[in-house]
C-alpha positions in Angstrom: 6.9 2.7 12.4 5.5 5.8 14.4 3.3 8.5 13.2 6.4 10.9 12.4 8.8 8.3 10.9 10.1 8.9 7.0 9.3 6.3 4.5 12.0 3.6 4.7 15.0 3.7 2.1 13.3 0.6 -0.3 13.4 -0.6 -3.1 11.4 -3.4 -4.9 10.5 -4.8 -8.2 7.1 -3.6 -10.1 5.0 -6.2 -12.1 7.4 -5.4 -14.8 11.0 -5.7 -12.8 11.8 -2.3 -12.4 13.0 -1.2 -9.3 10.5 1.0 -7.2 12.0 3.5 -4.5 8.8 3.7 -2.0 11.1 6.8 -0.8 11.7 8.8 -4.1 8.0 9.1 -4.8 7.9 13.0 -5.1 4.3 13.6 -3.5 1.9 11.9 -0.8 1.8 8.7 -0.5 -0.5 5.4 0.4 1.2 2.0 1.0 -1.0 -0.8 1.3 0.1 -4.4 2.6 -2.1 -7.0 1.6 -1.8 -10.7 2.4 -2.4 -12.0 -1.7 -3.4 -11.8 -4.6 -7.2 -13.0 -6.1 -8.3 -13.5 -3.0 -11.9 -12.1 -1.7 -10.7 -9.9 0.9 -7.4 -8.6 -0.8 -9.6 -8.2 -4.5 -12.4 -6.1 -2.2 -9.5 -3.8 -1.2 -7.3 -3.7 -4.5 -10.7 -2.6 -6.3 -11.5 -0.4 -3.6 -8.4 1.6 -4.0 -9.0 1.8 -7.9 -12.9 2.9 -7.6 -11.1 5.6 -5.0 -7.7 6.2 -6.9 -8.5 9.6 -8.7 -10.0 10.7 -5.0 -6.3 10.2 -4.0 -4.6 11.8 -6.8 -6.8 14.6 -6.2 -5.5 15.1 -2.8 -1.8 15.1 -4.0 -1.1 11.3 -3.0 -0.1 7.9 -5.1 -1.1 4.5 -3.8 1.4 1.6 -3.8 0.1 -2.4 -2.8 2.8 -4.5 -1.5 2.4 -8.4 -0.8 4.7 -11.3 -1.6 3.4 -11.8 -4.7 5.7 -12.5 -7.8 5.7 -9.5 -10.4 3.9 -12.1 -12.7 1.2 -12.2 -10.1 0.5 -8.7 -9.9 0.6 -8.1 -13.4 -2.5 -10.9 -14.4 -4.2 -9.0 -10.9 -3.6 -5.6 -12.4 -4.7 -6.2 -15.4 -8.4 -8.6 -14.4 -9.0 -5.6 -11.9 -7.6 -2.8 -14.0 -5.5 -1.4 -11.1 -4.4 2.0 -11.9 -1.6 2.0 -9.1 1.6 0.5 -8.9 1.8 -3.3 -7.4 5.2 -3.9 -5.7 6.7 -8.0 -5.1 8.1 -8.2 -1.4 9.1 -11.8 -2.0 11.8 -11.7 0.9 9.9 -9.2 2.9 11.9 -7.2 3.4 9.8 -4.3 3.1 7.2 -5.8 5.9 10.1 -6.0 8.1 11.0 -2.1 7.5 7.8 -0.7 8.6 6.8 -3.5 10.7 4.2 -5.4 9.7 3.1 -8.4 11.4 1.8 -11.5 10.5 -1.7 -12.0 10.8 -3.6 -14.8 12.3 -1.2 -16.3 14.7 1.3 -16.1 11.7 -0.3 -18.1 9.1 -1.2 -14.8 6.9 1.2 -11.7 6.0 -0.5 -8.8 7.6 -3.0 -5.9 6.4 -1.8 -2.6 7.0 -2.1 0.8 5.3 0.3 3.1 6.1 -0.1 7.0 4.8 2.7 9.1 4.3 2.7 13.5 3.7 4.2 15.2 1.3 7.8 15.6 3.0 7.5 11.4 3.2 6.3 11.6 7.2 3.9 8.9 8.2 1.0 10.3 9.2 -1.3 7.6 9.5 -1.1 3.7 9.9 -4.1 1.5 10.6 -4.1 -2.1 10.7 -7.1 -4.3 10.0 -7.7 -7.7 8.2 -10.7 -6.1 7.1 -9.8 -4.9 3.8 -12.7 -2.9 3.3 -11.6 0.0 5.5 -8.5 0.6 4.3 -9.6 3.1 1.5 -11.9 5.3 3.8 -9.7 5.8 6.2 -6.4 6.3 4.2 -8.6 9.1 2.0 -9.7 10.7 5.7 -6.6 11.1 7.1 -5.2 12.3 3.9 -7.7 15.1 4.1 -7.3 15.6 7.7 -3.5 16.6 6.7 -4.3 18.7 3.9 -6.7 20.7 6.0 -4.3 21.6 8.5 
């Protein structure tokens, strides 16, 4: 994806089975790709996002985590972590192929990216880091960057 693209036409399940349209989310938006769940680095970043989650809803914007993670999964994470935001299952990865996400060391681990979208569903910023302690920062900066303009 390039900084200008729309949010890809998908669809995947929650933690409870509902179908989630990434695209149909009626305000600003934050996707997150993390490699899985309970681990250090991917816990460090879901809990980052919920410490910063009513900074984001201030600024207009919903965050969404995707990994390959069953819905079962995400549920027991949501609920240890108390994550405010919606968890998606991309089992067949389907959406990691949509906005191109690539593996991360030499394939052995999905990728980390963050990906943040404006209110018209235009990506406007994408950053890619296995650190998952960055993520939050600078999806809430370029978020404001955008609002400011």
């Amino acid at each position: 994806m390039e900084l200008g693209d729309k949010i890809p036409k998908i669809s995947l399940p929650d933690k409870n089975g509902n179908e989630i349209e990434l695209s149909e989310i009626s305000r600003s938006l934050v996707v997150y790709f993390y490699p899985k769940d309970f681990t250090p680095g991917c816990t460090k970043e879901a809990c980052s996002f919920r410490d910063a989650y009513e900074d984001f809803k201030s600024l207009g914007a919903e965050v969404v985590g995707i990994s390959t993670d069953s819905g079962e999964s995400h549920e027991r994470f949501s609920k240890k972590y108390q994550l405010p935001f919606i968890l998606l299952s991309d089992k067949d990865k389907k959406a990691q192929n949509s906005f191109g996400v690539k593996p991360a060391l030499f394939g052995l681990l999905p990728g980390r990216e963050t990906f943040v979208f404006g209110k018209e569903g235009e990506l406007i910023y994408r950053f890619n880091s296995m650190s998952g302690a960055k993520h939050t920062t600078k999806a809430l900066n370029a978020l404001k960057q955008y609002l400011a303009k």
